[in-house]
C-alpha positions as CSV (number, residue, x, y, z in Angstrom):
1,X,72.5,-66.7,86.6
2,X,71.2,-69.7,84.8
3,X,68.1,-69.0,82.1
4,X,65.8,-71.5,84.2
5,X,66.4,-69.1,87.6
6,X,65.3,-65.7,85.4
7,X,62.0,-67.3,84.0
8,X,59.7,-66.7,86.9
9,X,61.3,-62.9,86.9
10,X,60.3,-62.5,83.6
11,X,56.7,-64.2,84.2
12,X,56.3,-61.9,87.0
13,X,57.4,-58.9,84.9
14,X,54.7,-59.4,82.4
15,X,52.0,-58.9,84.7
16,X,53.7,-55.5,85.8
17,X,52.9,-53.9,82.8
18,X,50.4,-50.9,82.5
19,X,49.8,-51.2,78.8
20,X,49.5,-53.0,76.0
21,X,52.6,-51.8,74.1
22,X,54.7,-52.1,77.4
23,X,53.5,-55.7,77.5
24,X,54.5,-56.6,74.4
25,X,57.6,-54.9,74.5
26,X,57.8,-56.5,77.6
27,X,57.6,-60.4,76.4
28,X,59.6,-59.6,72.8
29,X,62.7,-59.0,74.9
30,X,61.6,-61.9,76.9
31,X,61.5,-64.1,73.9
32,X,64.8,-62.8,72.4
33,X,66.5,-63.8,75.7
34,X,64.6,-67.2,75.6
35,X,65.6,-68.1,71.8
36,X,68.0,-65.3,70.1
37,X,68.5,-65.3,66.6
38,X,64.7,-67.3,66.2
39,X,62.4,-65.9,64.1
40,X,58.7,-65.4,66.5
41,X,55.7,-63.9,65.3
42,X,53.0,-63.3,67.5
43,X,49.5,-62.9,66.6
44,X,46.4,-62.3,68.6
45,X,43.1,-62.1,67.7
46,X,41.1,-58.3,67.4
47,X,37.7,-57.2,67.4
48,X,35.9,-57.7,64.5
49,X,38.5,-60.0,62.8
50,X,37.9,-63.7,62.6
51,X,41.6,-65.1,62.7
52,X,44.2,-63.6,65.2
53,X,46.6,-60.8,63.5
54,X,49.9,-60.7,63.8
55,X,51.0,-58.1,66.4
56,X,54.5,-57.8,66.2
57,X,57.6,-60.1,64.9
58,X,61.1,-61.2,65.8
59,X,63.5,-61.7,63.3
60,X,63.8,-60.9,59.5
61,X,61.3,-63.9,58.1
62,X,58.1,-62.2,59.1
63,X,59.5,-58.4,60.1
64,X,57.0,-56.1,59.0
65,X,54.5,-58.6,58.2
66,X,50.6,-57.4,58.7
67,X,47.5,-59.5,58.4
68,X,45.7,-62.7,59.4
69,X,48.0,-66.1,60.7
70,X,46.8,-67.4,57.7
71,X,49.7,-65.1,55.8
72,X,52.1,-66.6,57.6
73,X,52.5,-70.4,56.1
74,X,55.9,-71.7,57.2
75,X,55.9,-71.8,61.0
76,X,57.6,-74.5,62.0
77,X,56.2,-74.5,66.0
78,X,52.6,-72.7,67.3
79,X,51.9,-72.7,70.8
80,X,48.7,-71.6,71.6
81,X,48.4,-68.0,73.6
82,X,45.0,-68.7,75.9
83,X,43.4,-67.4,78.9
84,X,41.0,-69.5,80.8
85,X,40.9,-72.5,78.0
86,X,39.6,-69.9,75.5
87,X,42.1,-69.1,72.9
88,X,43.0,-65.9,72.0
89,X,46.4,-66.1,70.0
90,X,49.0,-67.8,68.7
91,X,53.0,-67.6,69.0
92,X,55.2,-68.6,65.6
93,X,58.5,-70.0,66.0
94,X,60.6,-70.7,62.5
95,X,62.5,-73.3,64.0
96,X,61.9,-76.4,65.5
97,X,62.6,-76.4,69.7
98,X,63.8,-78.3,72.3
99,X,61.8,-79.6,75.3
100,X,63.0,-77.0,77.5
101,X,63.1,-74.1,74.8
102,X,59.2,-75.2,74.6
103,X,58.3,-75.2,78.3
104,X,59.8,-71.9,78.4
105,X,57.8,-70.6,75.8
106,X,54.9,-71.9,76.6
107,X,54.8,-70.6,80.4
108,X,55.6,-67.0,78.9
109,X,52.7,-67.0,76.0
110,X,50.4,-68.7,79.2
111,X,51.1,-65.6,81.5
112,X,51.4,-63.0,78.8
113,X,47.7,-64.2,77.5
114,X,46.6,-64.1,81.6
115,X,48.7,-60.4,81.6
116,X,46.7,-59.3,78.0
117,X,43.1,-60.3,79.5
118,X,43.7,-58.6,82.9
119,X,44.7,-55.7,81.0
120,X,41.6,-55.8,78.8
121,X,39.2,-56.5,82.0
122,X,41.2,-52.8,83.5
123,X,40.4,-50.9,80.2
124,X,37.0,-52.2,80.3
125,X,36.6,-51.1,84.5
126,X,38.1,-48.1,83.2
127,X,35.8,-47.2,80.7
128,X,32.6,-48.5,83.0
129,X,33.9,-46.1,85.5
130,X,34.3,-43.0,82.9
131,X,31.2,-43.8,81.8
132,X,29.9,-43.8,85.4
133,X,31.6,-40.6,85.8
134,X,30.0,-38.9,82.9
135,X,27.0,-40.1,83.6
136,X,27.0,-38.2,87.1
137,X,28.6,-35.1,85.2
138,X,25.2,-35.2,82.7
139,X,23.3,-35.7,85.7
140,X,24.5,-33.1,87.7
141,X,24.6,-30.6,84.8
142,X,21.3,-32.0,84.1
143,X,19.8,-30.9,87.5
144,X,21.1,-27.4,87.6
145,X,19.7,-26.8,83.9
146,X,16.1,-28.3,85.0
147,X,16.2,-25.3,87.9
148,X,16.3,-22.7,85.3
149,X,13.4,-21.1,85.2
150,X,14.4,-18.9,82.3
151,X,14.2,-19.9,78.9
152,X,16.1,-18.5,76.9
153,X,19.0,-18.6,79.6
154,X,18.6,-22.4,79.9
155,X,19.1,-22.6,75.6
156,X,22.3,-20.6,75.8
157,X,23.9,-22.4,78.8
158,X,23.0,-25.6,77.2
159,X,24.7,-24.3,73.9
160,X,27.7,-23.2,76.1
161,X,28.2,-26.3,78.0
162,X,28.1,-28.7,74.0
163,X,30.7,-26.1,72.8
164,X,32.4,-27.2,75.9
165,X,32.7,-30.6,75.1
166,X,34.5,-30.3,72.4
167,X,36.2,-26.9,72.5
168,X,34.2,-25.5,69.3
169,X,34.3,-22.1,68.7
170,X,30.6,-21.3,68.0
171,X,27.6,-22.9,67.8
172,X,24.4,-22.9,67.3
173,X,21.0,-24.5,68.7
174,X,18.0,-25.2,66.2
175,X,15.0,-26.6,68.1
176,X,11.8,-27.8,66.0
177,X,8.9,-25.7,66.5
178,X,7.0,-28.6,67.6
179,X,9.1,-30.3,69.8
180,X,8.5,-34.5,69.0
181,X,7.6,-33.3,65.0
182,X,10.4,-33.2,62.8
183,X,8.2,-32.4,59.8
184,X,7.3,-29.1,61.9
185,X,10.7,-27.6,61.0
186,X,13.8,-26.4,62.7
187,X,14.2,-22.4,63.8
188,X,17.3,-21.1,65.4
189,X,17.1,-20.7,68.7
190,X,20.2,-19.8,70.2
191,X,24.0,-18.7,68.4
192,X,27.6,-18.2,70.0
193,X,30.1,-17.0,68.4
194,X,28.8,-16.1,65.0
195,X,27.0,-14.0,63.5
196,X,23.2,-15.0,63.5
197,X,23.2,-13.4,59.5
198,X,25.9,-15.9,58.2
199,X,23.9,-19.1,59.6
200,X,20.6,-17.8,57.7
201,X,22.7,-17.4,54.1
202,X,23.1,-21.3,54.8
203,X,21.8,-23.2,52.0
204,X,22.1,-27.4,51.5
205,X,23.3,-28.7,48.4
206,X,20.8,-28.1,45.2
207,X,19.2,-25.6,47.5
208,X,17.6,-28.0,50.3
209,X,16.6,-26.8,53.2
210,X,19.4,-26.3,55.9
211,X,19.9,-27.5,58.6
212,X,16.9,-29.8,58.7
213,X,18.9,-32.0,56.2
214,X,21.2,-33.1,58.7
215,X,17.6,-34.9,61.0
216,X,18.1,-37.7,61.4
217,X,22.0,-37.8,61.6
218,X,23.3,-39.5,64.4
219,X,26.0,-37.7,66.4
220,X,29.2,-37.2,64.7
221,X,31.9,-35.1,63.5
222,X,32.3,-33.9,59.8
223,X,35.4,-33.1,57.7
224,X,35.3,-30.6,55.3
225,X,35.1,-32.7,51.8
226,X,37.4,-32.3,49.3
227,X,34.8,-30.3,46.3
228,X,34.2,-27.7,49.8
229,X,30.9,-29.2,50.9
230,X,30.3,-29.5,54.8
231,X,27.6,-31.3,56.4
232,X,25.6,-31.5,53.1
233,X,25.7,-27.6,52.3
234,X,26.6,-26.7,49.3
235,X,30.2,-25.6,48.0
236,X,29.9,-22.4,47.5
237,X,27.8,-21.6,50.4
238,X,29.5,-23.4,52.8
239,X,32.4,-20.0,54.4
240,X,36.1,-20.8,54.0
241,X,36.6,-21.0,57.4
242,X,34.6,-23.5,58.3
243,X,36.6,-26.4,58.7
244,X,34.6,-29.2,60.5
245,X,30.9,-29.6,62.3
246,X,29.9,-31.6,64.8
247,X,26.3,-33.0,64.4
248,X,25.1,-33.6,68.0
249,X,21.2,-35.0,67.5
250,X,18.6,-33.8,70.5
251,X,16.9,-37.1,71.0
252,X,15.3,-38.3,74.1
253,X,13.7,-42.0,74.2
254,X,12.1,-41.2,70.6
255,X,11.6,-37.2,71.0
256,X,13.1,-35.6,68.5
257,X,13.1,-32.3,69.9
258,X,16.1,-30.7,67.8
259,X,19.6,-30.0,66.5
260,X,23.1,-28.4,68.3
261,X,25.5,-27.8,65.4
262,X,29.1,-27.7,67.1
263,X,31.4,-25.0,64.4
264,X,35.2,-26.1,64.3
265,X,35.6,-28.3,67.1
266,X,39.0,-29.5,68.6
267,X,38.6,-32.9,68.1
268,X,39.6,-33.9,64.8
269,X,39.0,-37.0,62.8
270,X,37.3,-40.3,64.8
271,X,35.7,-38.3,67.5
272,X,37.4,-40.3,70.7
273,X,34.6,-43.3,73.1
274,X,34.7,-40.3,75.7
275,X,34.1,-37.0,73.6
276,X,31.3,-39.6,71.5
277,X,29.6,-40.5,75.0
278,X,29.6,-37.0,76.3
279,X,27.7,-35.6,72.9
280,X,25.1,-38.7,73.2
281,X,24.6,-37.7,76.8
282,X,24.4,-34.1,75.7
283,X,21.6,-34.9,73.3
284,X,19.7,-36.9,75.6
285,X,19.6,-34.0,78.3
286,X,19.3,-31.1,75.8
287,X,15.9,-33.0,74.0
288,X,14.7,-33.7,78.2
289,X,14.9,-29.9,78.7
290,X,13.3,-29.0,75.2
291,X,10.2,-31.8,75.9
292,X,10.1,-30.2,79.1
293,X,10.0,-26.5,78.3
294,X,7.1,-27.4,75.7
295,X,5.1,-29.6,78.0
296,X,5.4,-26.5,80.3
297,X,4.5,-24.3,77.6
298,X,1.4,-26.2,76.8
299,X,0.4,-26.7,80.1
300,X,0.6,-23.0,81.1
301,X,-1.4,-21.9,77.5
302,X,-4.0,-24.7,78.7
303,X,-4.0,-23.1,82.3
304,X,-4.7,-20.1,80.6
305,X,-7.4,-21.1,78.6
306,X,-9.0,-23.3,80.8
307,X,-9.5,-19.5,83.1
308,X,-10.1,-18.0,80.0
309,X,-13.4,-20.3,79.5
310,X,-14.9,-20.3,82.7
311,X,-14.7,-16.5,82.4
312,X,-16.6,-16.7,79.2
313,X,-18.6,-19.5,80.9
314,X,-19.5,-17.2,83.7
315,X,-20.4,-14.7,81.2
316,X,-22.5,-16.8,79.0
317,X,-24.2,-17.9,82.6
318,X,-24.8,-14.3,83.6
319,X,-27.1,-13.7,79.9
320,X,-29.5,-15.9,80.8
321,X,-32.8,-14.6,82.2
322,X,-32.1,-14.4,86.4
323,X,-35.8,-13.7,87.5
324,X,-39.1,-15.1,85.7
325,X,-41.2,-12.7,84.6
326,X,-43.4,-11.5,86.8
327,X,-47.1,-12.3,85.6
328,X,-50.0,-13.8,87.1
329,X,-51.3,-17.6,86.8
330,X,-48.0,-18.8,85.3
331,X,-45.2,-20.7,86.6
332,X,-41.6,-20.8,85.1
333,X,-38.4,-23.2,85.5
334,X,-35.3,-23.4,83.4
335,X,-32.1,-24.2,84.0
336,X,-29.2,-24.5,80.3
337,X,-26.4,-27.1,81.6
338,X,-23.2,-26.9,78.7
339,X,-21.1,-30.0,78.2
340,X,-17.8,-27.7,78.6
341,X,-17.4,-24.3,80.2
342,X,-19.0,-22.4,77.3
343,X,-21.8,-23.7,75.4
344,X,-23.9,-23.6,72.0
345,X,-27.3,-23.5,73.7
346,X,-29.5,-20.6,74.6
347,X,-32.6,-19.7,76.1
348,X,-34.6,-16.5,77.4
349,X,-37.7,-15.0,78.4
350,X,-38.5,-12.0,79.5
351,X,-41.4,-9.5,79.8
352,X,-41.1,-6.5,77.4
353,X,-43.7,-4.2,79.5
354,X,-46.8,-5.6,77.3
355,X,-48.1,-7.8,79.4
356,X,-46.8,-10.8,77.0
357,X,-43.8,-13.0,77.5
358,X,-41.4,-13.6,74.9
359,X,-38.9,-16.3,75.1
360,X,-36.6,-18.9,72.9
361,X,-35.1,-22.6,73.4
362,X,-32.6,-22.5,70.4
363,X,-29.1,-24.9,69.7
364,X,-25.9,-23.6,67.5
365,X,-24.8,-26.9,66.0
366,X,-21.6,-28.2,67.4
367,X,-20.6,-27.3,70.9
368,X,-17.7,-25.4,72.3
369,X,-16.2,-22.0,71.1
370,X,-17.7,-21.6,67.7
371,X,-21.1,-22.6,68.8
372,X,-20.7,-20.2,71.9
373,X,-19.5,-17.2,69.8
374,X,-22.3,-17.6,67.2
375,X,-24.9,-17.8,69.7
376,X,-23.9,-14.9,71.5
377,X,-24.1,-12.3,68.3
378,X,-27.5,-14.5,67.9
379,X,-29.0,-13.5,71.5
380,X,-28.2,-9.7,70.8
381,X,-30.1,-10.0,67.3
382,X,-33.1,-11.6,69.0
383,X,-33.0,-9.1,72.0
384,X,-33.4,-6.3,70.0
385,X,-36.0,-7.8,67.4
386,X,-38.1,-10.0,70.0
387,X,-40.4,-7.0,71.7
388,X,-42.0,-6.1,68.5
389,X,-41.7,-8.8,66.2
390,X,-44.4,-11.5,65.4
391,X,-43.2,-15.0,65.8
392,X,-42.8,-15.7,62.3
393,X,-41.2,-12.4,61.0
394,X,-38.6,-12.8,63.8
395,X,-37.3,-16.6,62.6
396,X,-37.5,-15.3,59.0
397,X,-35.0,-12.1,60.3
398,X,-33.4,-14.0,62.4
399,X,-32.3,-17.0,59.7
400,X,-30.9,-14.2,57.6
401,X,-28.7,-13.0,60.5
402,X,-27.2,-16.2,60.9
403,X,-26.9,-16.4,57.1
404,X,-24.9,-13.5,57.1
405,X,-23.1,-14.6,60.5
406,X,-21.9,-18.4,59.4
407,X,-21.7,-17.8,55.6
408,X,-19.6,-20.9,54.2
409,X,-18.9,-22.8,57.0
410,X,-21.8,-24.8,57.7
411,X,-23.2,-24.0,60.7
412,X,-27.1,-23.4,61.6
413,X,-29.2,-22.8,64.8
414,X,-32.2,-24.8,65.7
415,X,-35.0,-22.6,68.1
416,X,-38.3,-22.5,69.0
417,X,-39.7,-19.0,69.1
418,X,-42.9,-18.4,71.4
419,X,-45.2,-15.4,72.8
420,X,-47.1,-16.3,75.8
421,X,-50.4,-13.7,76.5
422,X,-51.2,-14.7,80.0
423,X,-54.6,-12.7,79.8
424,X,-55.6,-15.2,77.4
425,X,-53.5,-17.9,78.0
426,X,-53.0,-18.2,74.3
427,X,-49.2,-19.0,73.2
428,X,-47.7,-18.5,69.2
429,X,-45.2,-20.7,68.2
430,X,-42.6,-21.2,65.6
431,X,-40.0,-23.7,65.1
432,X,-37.2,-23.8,63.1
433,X,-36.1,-27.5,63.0
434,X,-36.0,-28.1,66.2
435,X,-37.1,-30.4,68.2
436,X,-40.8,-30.9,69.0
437,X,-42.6,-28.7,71.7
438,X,-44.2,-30.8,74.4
439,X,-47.8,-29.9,75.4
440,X,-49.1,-32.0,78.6
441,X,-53.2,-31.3,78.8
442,X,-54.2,-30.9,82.3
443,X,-57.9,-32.5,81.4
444,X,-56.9,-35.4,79.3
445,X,-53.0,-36.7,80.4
446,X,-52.6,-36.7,77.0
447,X,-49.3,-34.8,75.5
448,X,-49.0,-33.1,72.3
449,X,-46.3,-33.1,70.1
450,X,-45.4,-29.4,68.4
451,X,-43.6,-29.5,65.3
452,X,-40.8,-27.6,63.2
453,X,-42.8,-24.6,60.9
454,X,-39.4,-24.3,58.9
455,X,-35.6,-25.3,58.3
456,X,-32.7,-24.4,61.0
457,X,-32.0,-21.3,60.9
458,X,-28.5,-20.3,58.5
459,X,-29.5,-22.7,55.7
460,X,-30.6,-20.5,53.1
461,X,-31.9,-16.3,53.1
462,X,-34.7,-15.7,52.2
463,X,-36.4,-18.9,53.9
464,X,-39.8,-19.1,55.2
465,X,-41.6,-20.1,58.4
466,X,-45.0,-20.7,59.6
467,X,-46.5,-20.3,62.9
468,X,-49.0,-21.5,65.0
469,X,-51.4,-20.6,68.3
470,X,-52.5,-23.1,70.7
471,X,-54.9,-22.6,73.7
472,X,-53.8,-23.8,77.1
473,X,-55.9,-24.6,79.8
474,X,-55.4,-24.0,83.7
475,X,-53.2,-26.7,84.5
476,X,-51.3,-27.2,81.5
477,X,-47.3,-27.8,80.9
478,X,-45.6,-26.7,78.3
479,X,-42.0,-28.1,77.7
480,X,-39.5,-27.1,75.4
481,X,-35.6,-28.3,75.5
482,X,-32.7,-29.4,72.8
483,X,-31.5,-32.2,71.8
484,X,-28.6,-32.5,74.7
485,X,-31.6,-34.5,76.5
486,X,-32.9,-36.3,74.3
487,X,-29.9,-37.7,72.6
488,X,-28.1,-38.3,76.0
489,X,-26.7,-41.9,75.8
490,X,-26.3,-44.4,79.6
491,X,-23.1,-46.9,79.9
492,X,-24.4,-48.8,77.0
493,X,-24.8,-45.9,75.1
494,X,-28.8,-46.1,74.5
495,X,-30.1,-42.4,74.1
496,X,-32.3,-40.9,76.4
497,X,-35.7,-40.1,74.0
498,X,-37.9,-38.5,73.5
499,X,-40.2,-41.5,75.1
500,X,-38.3,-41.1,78.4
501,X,-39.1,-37.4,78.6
502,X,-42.4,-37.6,77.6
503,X,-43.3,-40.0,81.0
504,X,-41.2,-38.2,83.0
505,X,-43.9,-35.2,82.6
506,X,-47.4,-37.6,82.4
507,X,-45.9,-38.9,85.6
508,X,-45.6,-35.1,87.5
509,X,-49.2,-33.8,86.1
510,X,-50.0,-31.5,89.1
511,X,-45.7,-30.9,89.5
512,X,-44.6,-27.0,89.9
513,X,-42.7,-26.2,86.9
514,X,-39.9,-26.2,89.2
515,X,-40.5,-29.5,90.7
516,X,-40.9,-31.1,87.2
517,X,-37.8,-29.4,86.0
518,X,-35.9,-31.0,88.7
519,X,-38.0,-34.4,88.1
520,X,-36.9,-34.4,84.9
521,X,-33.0,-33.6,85.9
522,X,-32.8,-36.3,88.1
523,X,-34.2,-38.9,85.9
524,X,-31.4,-37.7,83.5
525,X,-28.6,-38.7,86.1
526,X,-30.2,-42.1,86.9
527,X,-30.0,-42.9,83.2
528,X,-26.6,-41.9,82.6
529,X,-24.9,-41.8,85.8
530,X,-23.5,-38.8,85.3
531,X,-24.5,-35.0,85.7
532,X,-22.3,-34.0,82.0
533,X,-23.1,-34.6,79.2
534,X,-21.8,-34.6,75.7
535,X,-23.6,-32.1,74.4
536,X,-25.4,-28.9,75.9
537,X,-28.6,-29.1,77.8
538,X,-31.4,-26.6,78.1
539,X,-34.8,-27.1,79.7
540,X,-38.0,-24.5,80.0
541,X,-41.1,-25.5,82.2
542,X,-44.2,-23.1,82.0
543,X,-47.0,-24.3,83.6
544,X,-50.6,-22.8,83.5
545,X,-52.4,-22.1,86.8
């Protein structure tokens, strides 16, 4: 059968081919039956080189050759191997061809560059379609991990399914103990397959810390180097049998959450685009799960402490005074409004079977736990010591109690200390840095400000306080409150004052002590649109008559 009848056979052939060595064993023997005894060379260009390389040659001028077509210097014909007007090869003849030799050749290199780019366009499908594959596998993995609700079952079947990947036989899971920190440190959190003693001998070279050397690795698999070291540990403390380790990062869109070390996997060398893609998934899912179980972990310690607070809230709630005391010709209102469940504020009166009332309007600085803590060894001190202590003897024993209570660490309490004798509606007062007592005078309007007598108390032992008496008058108010009130701030953060508060009472002269404590409460949420505050709030009313 004449040459020109087999050409379209052959042209048809080469886009038969599965592969890319089948192809180009595929259009070598086509060549040889085209031009025997020529010498061909063809070279197409690769990845990452600039000039096409020679695939494979016909002939003994350039058999064996390997390298750029710029080796190759004494071609005496190049047709151009394209697809789509885009080059992507050339084909080297050593002898000079006839017209028809030429047409030949050049409807072969034309179908074998169409038959090289529709192969390239499959491997690429391919791969896309792996990848899509995978990428349900890690999902569906993915779900059934999420509905563990076991911890530490979740941490070994996520070490069991990376040793799957690549067929290793151990591993072990180091997660940092906090999760997104990798200054925190790694801990061990799950081993398979070796014992958990050999893994804490591990040392890094020069006696660095291991594993948390290897941070910041990204995934890949290490050979055993040729002085013994593995995965930067160090010679001699790296065992015998440990041949290779697979570094698999647990990384999830910037959350370092940990590490999965993979001992003696399988795979050797270049780790393959599958095995590589399954261990990046792998990472991705196992530092999801990680986030997750800490987010979890946080969220159920805040749950917890969150009930744990408004118990103590509730607590702190139930120590203030329930009922006023129960005297004749005076009227009482308080209410102590904390700026979180627990508070720093505290306030009492009560009648010790004299015929007097004691009470005190006092302020831990800070807010919150501490503050709450420290006032609540503070009320027991006064309880015991208020019945039968003078004003000024009880701040003086009371500032050494909190001396002894806060030593270094800064804290103080503010309070006014007072003793009410209804019989002679005389009242003794002493202040210990706080803020001024508020006296409106039934016959006059006017309103009198009532000093500190001495520092907060906590500063120093041994510190002394004065004390005053003042007569009141049917008719009279006496206000005492923190700080929280005065120091409030609105939307453009102007405080309260001590101004505001002072017309709220001129403007309620004949008020119950219950209608001017809820005056006052409501003139607090027009100014700052809100009913919490930053800082705790306590109130006492006593009005005369």
């Amino acid at each position: 059968m004449p040459a020109s009848l087999l050409l379209p056979r052959a042209l048809v052939g080469l886009h038969e081919c599965r592969t890319r060595q089948e192809l180009d064993q595929r259009l070598a023997d086509d060549l040889a039956g085209r031009v025997p005894a020529t010498d061909l060379a063809v070279c197409v260009a690769a990845e990452g080189n600039e000039r096409p390389w020679v695939q494979f040659a016909l002939g003994p001028r350039w058999a064996g050759l390997q390298g750029p077509v710029s080796a190759v210097n004494d071609a005496q014909e190049v047709l151009a191997i394209h697809f789509r007007g885009q080059a992507i090869g050339e084909l080297l003849v050593g002898r000079g061809l006839s017209a028809e030799e030429r047409r030949d050749l050049e409807a072969l290199v034309a179908h074998y560059g169409a038959a090289l780019a529709n192969l390239a366009l499959g491997e690429a499908a391919r791969r896309d379609a792996d990848d899509y594959c995978l990428t349900l596998q890690a999902l569906e993995q993915g779900i059934v991990l999420f509905q563990e609700d076991d911890e530490e079952a979740l941490k070994a079947r996520l070490l069991q399914q990376a040793m799957s990947i690549v067929s290793a036989a151990a591993g072990a899971l180091y997660v940092l103990r906090d999760v997104g920190d990798p200054a925190s440190g790694l801990q061990l959190e799950q081993v398979l397959g070796v014992p958990e003693s050999l893994l804490s001998d591990l040392r890094g070279r020069e006696g660095t810390p291991w594993p948390d050397a290897l941070l910041g690795l990204p995934t890949q698999i290490v050979e055993r180097d040729a002085d013994g070291s593995i995965a930067l540990l160090a010679p001699d403390a790296a065992p015998a049998v440990l041949r290779r380790i697979a570094v698999v990062p647990l990384c999830y869109h910037g959350v370092e959450a940990g590490l999965c070390l993979l001992l003696n996997p399988v795979t050797v060398g270049d780790m393959s685009r599958e095995v590589g893609a399954r261990l990046q998934s792998f990472g991705m899912l196992g530092a999801a799960l990680l986030h997750r179980l800490r987010l979890e972990a946080v969220n159920a310690r805040n749950r917890s402490r969150e009930r744990e607070l408004q118990i103590a809230g509730t607590i702190q709630q139930r120590m203030l005074p329930s009922v006023a005391p129960s005297v004749p010709g005076v009227g009482f209102a308080w209410d102590l409004l904390t700026a979180q469940h627990i508070g720093g504020d505290y306030l009492d009166l009560f009648d010790p079977g004299d015929g007097e009332v004691r009470g005190i309007v006092a302020d831990a600085s800070g807010h919150g736990i501490n503050s709450a803590l420290l006032m609540s060894s503070f009320r027991s001190t006064y309880r015991a010591k208020a019945p039968t202590a003078t004003t000024v003897a009880l701040a003086a024993a009371l500032n050494d109690a909190v001396v002894d209570e806060v030593g270094p660490t800064g804290m103080f309490i503010t309070s006014v200390i007072y003793q009410l004798d209804p019989r002679t509606n005389r009242m003794r007062l002493t202040s210990a840095g706080h803020t001024p007592v508020l006296v409106l005078r039934a016959a006059t309007g006017a309103i009198e400000a009532i000093d500190s007598d001495g520092p907060p108390l906590g500063f120093m032992a041994g510190a002394e306080y004065g004390g005053r008496e003042i007569a009141l008058a049917a008719g009279d108010t006496v206000l005492l409150f923190t700080d929280g009130i005065t120091e409030a701030t609105n939307g453009e953060l102007d405080m309260y004052g001590e101004e505001r508060l002072a017309a709220v009472l001129r403007a309620n002269p004949t008020a119950s002590a219950e209608d001017l404590l809820m005056a006052i409460k409501h003139d607090l949420v027009l100014f700052t649109g809100r009913k919490h505050y930053d800082d705790d709030v306590s109130l006492v009313v006593l009005r005369i008559g």
